[in-house]
SEGUDO-726269 format. One record per residue: residue in three letters; x, z, y of N, C-alpha, C in turn. Coordinates in steps of 0.2 Angstrom, whole numbers, padded with zeros to 4 digits, always signed. Layout:
ALAXZYXZYXZY ...
This chain:
UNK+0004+0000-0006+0000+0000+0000+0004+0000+0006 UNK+0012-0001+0006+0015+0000+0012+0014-0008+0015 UNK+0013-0005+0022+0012-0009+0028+0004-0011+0028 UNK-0001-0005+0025-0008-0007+0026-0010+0003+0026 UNK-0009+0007+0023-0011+0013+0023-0008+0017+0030 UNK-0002+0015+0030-0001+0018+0038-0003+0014+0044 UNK-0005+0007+0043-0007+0005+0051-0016+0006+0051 UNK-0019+0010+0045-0025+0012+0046-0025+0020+0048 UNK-0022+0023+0050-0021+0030+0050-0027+0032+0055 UNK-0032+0036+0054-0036+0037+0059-0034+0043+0065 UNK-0030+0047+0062-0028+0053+0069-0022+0048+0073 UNK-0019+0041+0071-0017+0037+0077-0016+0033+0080 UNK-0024+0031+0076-0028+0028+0079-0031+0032+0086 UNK-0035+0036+0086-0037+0040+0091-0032+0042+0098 UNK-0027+0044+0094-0021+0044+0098-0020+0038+0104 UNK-0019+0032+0100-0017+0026+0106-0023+0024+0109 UNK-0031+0024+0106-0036+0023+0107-0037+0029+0116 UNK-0034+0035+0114-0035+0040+0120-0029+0036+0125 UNK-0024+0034+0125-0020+0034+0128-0021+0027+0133 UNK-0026+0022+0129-0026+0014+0130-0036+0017+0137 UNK-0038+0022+0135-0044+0024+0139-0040+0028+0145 UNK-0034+0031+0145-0032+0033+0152-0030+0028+0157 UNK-0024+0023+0152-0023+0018+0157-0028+0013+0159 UNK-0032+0012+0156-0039+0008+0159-0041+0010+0164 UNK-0041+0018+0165-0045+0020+0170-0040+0021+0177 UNK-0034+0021+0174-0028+0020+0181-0028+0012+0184 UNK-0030+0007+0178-0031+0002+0180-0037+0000+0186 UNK-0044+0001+0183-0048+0006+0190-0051-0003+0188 UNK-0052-0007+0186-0056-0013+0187-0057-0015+0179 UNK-0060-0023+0179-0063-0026+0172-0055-0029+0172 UNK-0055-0027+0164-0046-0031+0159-0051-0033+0155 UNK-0050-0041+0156-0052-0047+0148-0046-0049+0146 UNK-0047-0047+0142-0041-0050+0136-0044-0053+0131 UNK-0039-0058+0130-0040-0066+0125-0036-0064+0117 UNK-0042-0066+0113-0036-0066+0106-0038-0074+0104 UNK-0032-0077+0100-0034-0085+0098-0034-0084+0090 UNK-0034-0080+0087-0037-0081+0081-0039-0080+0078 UNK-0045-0083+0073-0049-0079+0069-0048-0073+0065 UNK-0041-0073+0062-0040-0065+0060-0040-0060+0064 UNK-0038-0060+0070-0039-0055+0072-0048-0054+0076 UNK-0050-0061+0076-0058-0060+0079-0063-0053+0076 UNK-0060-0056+0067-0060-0053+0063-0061-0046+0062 UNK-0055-0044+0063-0054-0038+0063-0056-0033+0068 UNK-0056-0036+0072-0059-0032+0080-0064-0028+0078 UNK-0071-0034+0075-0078-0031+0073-0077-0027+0066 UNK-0073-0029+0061-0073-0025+0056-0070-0018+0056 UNK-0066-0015+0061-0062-0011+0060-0066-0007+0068 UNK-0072-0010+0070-0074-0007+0077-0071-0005+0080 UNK-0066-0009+0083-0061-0010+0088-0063-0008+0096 UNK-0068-0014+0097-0073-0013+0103-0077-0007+0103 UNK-0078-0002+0101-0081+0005+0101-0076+0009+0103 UNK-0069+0009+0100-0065+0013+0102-0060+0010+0108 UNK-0062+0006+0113-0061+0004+0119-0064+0007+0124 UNK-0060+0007+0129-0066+0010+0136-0069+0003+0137 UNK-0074+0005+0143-0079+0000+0142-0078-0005+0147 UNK-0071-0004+0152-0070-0009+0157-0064-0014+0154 UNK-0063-0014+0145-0058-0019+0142-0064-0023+0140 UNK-0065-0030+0141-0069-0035+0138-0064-0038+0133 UNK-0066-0037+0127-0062-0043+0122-0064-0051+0120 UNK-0062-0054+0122-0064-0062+0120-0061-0065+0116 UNK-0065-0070+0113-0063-0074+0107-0062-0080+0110 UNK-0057-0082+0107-0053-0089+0110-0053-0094+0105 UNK-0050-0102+0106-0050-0107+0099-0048-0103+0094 UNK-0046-0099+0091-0042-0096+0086-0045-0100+0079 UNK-0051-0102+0079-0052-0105+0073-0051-0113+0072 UNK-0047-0114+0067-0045-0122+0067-0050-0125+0063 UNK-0053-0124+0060-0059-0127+0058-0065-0128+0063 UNK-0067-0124+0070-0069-0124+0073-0069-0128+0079 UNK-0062-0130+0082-0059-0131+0085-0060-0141+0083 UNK-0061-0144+0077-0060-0149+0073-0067-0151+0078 UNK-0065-0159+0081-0072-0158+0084-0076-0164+0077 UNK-0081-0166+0080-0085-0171+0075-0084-0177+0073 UNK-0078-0179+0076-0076-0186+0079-0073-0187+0071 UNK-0068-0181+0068-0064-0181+0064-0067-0177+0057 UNK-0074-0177+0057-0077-0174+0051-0081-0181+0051 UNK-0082-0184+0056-0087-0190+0055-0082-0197+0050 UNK-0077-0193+0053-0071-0200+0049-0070-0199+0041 UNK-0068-0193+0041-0070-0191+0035-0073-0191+0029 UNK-0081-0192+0033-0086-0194+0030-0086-0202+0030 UNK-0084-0205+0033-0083-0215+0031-0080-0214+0028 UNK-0072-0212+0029-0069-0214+0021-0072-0210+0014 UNK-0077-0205+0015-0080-0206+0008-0084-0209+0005 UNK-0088-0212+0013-0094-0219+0009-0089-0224+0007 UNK-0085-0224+0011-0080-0232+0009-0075-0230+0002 UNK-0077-0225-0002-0076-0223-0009-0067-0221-0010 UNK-0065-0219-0004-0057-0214-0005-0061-0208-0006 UNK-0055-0206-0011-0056-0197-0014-0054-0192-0009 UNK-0059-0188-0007-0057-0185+0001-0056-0177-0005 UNK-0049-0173-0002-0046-0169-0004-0048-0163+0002 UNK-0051-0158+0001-0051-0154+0008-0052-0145+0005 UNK-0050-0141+0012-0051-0137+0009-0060-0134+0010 UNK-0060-0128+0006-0069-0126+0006-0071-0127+0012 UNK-0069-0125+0017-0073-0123+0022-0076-0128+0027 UNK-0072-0134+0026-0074-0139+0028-0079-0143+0027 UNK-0082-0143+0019-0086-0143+0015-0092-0145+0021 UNK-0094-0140+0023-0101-0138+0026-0102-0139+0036 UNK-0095-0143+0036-0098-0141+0043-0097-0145+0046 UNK-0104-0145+0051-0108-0152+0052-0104-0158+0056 UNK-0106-0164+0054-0102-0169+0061-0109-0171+0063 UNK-0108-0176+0067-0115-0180+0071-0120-0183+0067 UNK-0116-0186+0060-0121-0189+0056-0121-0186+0048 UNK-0119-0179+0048-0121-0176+0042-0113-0170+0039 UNK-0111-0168+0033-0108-0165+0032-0104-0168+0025 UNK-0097-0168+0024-0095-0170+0019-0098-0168+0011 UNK-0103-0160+0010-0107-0158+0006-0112-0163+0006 UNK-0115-0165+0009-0121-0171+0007-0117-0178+0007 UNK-0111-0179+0008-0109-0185+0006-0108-0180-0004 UNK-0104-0180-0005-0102-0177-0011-0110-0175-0015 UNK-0116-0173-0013-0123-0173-0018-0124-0180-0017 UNK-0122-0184-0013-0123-0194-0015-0118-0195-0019 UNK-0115-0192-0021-0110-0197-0027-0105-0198-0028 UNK-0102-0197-0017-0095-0197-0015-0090-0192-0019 UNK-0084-0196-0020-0080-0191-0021-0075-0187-0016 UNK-0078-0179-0015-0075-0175-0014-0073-0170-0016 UNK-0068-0165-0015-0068-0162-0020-0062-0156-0016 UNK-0063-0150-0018-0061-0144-0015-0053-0144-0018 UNK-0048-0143-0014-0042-0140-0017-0040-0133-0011 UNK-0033-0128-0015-0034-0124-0012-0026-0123-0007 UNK-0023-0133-0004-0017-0132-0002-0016-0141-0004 UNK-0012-0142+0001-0010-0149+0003-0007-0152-0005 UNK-0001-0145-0006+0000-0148-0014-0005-0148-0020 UNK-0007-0146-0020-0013-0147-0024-0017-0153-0025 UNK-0018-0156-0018-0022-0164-0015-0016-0167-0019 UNK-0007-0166-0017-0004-0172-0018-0003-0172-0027 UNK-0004-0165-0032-0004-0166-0038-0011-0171-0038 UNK-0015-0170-0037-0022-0176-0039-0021-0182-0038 UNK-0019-0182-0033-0014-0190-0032-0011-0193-0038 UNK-0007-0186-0040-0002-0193-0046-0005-0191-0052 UNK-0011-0186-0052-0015-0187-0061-0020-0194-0061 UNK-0021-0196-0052-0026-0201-0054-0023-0208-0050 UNK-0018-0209-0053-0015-0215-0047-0020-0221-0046 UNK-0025-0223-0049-0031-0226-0046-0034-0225-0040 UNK-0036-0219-0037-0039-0217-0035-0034-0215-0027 UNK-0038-0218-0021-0032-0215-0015-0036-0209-0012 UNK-0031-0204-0013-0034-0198-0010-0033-0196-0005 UNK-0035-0196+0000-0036-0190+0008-0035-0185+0007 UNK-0031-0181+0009-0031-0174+0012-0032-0172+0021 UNK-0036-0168+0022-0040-0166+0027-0035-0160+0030 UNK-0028-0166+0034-0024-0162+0035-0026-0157+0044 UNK-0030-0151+0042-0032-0146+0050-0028-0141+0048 UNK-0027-0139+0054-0028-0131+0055-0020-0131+0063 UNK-0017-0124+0061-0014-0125+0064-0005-0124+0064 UNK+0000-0123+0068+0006-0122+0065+0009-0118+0059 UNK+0002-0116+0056+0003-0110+0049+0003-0115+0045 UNK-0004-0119+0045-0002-0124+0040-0001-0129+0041 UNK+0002-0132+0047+0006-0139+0045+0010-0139+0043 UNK+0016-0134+0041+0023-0136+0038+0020-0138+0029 UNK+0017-0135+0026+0014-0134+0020+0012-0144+0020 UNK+0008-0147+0023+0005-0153+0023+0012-0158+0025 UNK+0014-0154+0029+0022-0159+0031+0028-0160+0025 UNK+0027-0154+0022+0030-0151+0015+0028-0159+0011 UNK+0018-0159+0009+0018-0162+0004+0018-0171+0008 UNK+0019-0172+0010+0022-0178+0015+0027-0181+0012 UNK+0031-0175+0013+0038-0177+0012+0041-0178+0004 UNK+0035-0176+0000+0037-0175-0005+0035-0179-0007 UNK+0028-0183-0006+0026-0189-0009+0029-0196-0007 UNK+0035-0195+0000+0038-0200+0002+0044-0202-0003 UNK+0047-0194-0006+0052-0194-0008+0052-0194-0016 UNK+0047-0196-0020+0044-0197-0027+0039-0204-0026 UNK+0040-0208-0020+0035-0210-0020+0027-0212-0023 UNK+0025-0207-0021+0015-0207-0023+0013-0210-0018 UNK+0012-0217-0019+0008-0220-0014+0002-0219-0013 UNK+0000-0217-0017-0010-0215-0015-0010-0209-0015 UNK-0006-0208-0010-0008-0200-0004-0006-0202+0001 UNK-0012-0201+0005-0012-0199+0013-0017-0193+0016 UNK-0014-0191+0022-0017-0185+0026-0021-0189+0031 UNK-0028-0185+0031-0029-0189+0039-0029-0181+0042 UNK-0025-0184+0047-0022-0178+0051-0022-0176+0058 UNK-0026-0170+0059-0029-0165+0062-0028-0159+0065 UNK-0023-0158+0065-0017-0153+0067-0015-0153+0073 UNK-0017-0144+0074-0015-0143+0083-0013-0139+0083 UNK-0010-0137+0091-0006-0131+0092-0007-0127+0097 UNK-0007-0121+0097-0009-0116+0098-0007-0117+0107 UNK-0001-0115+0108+0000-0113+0114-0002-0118+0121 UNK-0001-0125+0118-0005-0129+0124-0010-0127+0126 UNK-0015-0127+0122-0023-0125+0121-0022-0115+0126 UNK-0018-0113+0127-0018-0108+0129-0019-0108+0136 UNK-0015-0112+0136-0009-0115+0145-0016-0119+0146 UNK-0021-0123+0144-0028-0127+0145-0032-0121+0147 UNK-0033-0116+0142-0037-0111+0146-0032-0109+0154 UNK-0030-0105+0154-0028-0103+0161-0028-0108+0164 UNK-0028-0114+0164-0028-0119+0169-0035-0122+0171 UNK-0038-0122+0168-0044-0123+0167-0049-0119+0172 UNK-0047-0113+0172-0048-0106+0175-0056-0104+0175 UNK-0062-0107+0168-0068-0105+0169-0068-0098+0167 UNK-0065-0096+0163-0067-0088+0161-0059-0083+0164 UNK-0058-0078+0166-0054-0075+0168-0049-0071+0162 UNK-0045-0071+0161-0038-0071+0156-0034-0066+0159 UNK-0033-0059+0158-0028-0053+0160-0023-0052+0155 UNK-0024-0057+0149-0019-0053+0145-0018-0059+0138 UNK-0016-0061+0133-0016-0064+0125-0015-0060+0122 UNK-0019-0058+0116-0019-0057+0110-0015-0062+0106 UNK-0006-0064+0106-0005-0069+0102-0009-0070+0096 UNK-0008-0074+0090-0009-0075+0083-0003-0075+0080 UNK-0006-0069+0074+0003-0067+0071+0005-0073+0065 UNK-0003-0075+0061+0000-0079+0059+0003-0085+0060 UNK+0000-0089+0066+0004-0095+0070+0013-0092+0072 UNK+0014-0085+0075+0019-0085+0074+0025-0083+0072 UNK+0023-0082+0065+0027-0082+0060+0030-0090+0059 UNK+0027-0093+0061+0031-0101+0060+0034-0103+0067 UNK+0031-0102+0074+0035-0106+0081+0038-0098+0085 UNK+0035-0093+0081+0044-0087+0086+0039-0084+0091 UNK+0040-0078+0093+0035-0075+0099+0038-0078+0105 UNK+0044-0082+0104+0046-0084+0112+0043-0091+0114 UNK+0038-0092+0110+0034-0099+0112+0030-0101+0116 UNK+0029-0092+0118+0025-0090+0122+0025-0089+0130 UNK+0034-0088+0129+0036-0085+0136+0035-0089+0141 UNK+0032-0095+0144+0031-0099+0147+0022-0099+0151 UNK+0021-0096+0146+0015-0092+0147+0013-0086+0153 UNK+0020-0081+0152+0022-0075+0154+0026-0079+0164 UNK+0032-0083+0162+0033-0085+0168+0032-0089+0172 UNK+0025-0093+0169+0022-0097+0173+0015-0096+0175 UNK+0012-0091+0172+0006-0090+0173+0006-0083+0174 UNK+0010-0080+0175+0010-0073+0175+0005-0067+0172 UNK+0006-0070+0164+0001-0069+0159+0004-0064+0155 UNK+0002-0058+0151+0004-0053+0150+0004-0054+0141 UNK+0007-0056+0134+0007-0058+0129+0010-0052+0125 UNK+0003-0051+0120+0007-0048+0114+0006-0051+0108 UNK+0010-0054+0103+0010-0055+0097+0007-0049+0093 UNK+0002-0049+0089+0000-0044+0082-0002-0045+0077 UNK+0000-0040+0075-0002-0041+0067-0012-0040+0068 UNK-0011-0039+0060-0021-0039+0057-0024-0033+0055 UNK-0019-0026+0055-0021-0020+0055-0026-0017+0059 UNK-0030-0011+0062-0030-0010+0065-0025-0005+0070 UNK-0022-0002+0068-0016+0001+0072-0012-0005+0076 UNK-0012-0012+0073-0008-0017+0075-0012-0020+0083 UNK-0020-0022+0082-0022-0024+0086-0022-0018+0092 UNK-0024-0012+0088-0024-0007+0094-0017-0007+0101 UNK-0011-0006+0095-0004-0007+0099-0006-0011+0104 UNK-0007-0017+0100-0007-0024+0106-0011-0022+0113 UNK-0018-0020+0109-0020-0020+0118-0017-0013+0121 UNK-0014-0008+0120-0011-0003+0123-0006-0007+0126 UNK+0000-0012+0123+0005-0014+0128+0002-0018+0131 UNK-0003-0024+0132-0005-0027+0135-0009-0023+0142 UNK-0010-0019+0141-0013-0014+0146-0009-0011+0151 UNK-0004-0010+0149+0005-0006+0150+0006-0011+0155 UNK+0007-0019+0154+0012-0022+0155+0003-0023+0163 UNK+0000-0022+0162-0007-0025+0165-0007-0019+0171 UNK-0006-0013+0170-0004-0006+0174+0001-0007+0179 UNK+0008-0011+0176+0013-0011+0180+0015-0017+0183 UNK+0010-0019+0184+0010-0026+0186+0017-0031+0183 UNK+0015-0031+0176+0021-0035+0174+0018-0040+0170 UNK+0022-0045+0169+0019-0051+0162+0024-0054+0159 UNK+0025-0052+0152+0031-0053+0149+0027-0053+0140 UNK+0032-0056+0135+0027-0057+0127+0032-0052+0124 UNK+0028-0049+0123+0032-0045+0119+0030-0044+0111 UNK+0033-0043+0106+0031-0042+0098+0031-0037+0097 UNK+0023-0036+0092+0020-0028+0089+0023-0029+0082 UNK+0020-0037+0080+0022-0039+0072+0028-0040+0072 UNK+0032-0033+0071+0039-0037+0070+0042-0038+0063 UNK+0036-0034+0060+0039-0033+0052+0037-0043+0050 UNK+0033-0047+0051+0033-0052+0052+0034-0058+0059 UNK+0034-0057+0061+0037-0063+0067+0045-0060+0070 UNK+0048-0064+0070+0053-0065+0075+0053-0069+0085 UNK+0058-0068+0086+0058-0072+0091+0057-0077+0091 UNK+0061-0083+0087+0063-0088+0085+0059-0092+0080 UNK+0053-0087+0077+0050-0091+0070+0055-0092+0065 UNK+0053-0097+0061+0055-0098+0055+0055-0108+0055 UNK+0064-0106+0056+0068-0112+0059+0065-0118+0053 UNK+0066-0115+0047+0066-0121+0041+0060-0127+0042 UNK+0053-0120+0042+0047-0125+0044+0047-0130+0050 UNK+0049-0126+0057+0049-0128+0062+0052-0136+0061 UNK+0059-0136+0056+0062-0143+0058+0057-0149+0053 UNK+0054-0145+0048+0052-0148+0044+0044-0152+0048 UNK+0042-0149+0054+0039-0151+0056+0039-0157+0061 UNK+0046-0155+0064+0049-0157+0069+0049-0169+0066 UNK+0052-0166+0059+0054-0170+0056+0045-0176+0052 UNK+0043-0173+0050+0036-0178+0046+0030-0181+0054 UNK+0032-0174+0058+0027-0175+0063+0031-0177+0070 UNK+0025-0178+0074+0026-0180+0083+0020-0177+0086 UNK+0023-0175+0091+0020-0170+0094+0014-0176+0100 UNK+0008-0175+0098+0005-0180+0104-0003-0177+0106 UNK-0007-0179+0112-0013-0176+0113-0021-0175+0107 UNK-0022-0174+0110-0028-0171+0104-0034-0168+0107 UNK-0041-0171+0103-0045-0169+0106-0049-0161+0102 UNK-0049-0155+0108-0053-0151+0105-0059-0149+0106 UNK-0065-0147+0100-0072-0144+0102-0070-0141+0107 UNK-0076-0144+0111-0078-0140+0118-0073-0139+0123 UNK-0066-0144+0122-0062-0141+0127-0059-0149+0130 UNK-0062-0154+0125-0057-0161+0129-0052-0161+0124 UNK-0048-0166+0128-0041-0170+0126-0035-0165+0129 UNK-0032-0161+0126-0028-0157+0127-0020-0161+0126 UNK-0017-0161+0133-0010-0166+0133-0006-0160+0128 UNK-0002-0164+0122+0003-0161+0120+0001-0158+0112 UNK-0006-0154+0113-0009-0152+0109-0009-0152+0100 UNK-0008-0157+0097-0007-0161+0093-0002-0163+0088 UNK-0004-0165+0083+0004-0168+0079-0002-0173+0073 UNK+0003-0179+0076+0002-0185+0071+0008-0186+0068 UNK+0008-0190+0061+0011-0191+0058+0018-0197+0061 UNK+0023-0196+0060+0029-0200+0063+0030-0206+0060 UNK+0031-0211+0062+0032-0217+0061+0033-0218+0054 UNK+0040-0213+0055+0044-0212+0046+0041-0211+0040 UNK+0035-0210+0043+0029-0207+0037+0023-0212+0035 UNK+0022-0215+0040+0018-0217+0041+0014-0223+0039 UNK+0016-0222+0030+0013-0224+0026+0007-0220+0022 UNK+0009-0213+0024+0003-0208+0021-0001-0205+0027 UNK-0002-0208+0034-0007-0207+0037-0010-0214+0036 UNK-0017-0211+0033-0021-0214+0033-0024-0219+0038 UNK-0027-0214+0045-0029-0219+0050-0024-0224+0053 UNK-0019-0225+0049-0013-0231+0050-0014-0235+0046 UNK-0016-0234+0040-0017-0239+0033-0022-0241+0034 UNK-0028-0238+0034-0035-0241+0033-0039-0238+0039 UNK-0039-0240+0044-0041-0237+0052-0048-0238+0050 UNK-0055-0232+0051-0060-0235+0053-0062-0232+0058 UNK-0069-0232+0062-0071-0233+0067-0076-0229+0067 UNK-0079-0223+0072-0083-0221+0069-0089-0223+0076 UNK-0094-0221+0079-0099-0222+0083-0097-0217+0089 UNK-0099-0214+0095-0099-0208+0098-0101-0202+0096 UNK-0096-0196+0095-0098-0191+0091-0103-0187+0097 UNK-0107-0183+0095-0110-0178+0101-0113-0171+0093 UNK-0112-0165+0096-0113-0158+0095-0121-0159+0095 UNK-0124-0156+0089-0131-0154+0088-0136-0151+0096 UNK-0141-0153+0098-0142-0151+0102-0144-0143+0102 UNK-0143-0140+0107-0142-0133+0108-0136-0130+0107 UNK-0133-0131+0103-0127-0128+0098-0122-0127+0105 UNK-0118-0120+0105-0115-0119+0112-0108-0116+0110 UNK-0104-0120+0103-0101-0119+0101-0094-0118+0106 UNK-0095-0126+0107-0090-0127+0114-0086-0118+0118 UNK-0092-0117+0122-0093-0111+0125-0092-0107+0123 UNK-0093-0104+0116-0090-0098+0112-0082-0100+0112 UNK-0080-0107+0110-0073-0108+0110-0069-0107+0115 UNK-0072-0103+0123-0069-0105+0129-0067-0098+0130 UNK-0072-0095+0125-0074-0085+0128-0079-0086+0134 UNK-0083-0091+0134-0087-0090+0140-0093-0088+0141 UNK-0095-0088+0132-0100-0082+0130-0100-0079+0126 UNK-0103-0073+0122-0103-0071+0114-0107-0076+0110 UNK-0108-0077+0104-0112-0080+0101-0118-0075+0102 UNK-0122-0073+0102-0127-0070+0100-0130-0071+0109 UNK-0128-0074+0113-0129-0078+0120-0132-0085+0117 UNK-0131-0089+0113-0132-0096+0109-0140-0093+0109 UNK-0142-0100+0110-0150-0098+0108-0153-0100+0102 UNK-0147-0104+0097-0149-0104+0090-0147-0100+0085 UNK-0143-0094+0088-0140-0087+0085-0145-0084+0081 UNK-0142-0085+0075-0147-0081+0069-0152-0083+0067 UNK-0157-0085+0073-0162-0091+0070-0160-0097+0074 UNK-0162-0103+0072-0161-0105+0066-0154-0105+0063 UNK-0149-0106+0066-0143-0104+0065-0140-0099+0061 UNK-0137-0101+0055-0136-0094+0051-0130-0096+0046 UNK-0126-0093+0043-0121-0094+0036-0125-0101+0032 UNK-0133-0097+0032-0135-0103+0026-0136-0110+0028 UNK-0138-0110+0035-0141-0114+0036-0135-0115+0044 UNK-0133-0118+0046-0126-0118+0052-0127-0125+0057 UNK-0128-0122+0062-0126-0130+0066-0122-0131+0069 UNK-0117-0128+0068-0111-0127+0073-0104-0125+0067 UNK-0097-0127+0069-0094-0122+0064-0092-0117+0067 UNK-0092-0113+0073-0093-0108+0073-0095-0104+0068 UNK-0102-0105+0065-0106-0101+0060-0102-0102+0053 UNK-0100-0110+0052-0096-0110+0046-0092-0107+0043 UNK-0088-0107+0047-0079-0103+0045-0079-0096+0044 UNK-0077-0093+0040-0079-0085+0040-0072-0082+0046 UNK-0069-0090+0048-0065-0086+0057-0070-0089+0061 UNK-0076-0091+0061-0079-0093+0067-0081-0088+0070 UNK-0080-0087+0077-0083-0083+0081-0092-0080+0078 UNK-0095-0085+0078-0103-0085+0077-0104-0079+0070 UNK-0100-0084+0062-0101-0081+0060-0097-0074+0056 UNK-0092-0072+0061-0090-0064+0062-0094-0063+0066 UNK-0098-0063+0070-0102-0059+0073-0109-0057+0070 UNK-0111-0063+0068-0117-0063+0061-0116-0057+0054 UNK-0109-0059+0053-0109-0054+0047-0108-0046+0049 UNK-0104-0044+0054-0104-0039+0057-0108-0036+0064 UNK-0112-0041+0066-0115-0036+0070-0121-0038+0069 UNK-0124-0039+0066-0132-0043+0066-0136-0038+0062 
């Protein structure tokens, strides 16, 4: 149980909880702080984070979910190449979440083949059981899991398994950050970094955040003791009028990340814009596949075309992604809106904002 029974400790818990309620109140005004990932969304509500806060700290949910974030454009494409009868490789969660003209689960009850795996290498094992068959992988998420996709890239280049390609989806975290603050609709006093994202690109990815926006940055882990810390030093650094990133996760991030992946990505991918739910075409944002590669990106082999995507009416997913409302603001929150029944993926992803708030506070 080490590094999960001690960051639950409830007597300090209370401790930093009292210490994080004094300096708010020396703070003397409203502190909104941003977290961008669904685990730590996650945890906020599960470990009632928010009750053990003074009441002038507002926490917001940010892009943090990359399934969320994936707009319709790229679920709609998805879904053409599996009418046009490619084997689309994805993981579950993807499964159900809607595009404009329907969801890859109702292509798959018509006959298509799709088919669940639980990782890129896995898509490229079914590749070479079925070399008939040309299989997609539904490369999303974010710098956690592109090395892993760049991984099986490289390896299908370098075995040559020609009937593997990615269509590829992959974004990165700190552009999308630098878009909120610039963007300036919702007020931002502080990041909640994502510890997962960086254990791969380093807490210093951030710092640019810090000395240009004079934005106050903590990386953390997914305990509650960990999130707690966070917002205590972000409150600290918020008290003394300072803005610097500092690391809580040290037992997993470093500075610098984890050079291997980074080159590996450096190396299969290029860095270029990307459009996000609810947020636009974010410059830089992105990774497409490198020229070098560029026989297992799909939308270079076999391009198609999809119509204009547009968001289910009502659905205010967009908005949940900006922190500009909670979901339970949404006016199809819970009804009709639900796990079973989702118009947004918000609801889909068990890191969507919507549906952490459904499961825990509804």
């Amino acid at each position: 149980m080490r590094y999960i029974s001690e960051f639950r400790d409830q007597g300090l818990a209370d401790r930093i909880a009292h210490r994080i309620a004094r300096i708010a109140k020396d703070v003397g005004r409203k502190i909104r702080l941003m977290e961008v990932c669904g685990t730590h969304a996650m945890a906020i509500l599960r470990y009632g984070i928010k009750e053990l806060i003074p009441p002038n700290i507002k926490l917001l949910s940010g892009p943090g979910c990359p399934v969320c974030v994936t707009p319709d454009e790229y679920i709609d494409k998805a879904c053409a190449y599996a009418r046009k009868g490619f084997l689309v490789a994805t993981f579950g969660d993807m499964m159900r979440v809607p595009g404009s003209k329907g969801s890859l689960i109702e292509e798959k009850s018509r006959g298509r083949k799709v088919k669940v795996v639980y990782s890129a290498l896995d898509a490229l094992k079914l590749a070479k059981s079925l070399p008939e068959e040309k299989v997609i992988f539904l490369g999303i998420g974010f710098e956690t899991t592109a090395p892993t996709v760049a991984a099986s890239i490289s390896i299908a280049k370098e075995e040559g398994i020609g009937n593997f390609m990615v269509l590829c989806g992959h974004k990165l975290i700190p552009p999308a950050m630098k878009a909120l603050l610039e963007e300036g609709e919702v007020k931002i006093d502080g990041f909640l970094c994502p510890g997962h994202v960086s254990t791969i690109i380093g807490s210093r990815a951030y710092e640019f955040l810090a000395r240009n926006y004079g934005i106050p940055c903590v990386v953390t882990g997914f305990e509650p003791l960990d999130i707690l810390q966070g917002i205590n030093l972000l409150i600290s650094q918020i008290h003394q009028s300072e803005a610097k990133v500092e690391n809580e996760y040290t037992r997993a991030v470093t500075s610098e990340g984890n050079p291997t992946a980074k080159e590996l990505l450096k190396r299969v991918f290029r860095v270029s814009d990307s459009q996000w739910r609810g947020m636009g075409i974010i410059k830089d944002s992105g990774l497409s596949i490198a020229e070098n590669y560029s026989w297992y990106d799909v939308q270079t082999r076999y391009p198609v075309e999809v119509t204009s995507s547009r968001e289910k009416e009502g659905c205010r997913c967009g908005e949940v992604l900006r922190g500009l409302i909670e979901p339970e603001e949404c006016g199809l929150f819970g009804n009709p809106c639900n796990p079973s029944n989702p118009f947004g993926p918000c609801m889909v992803s068990i890191e969507g904002a919507c549906n952490i708030h459904y499961r825990f506070e509804v």
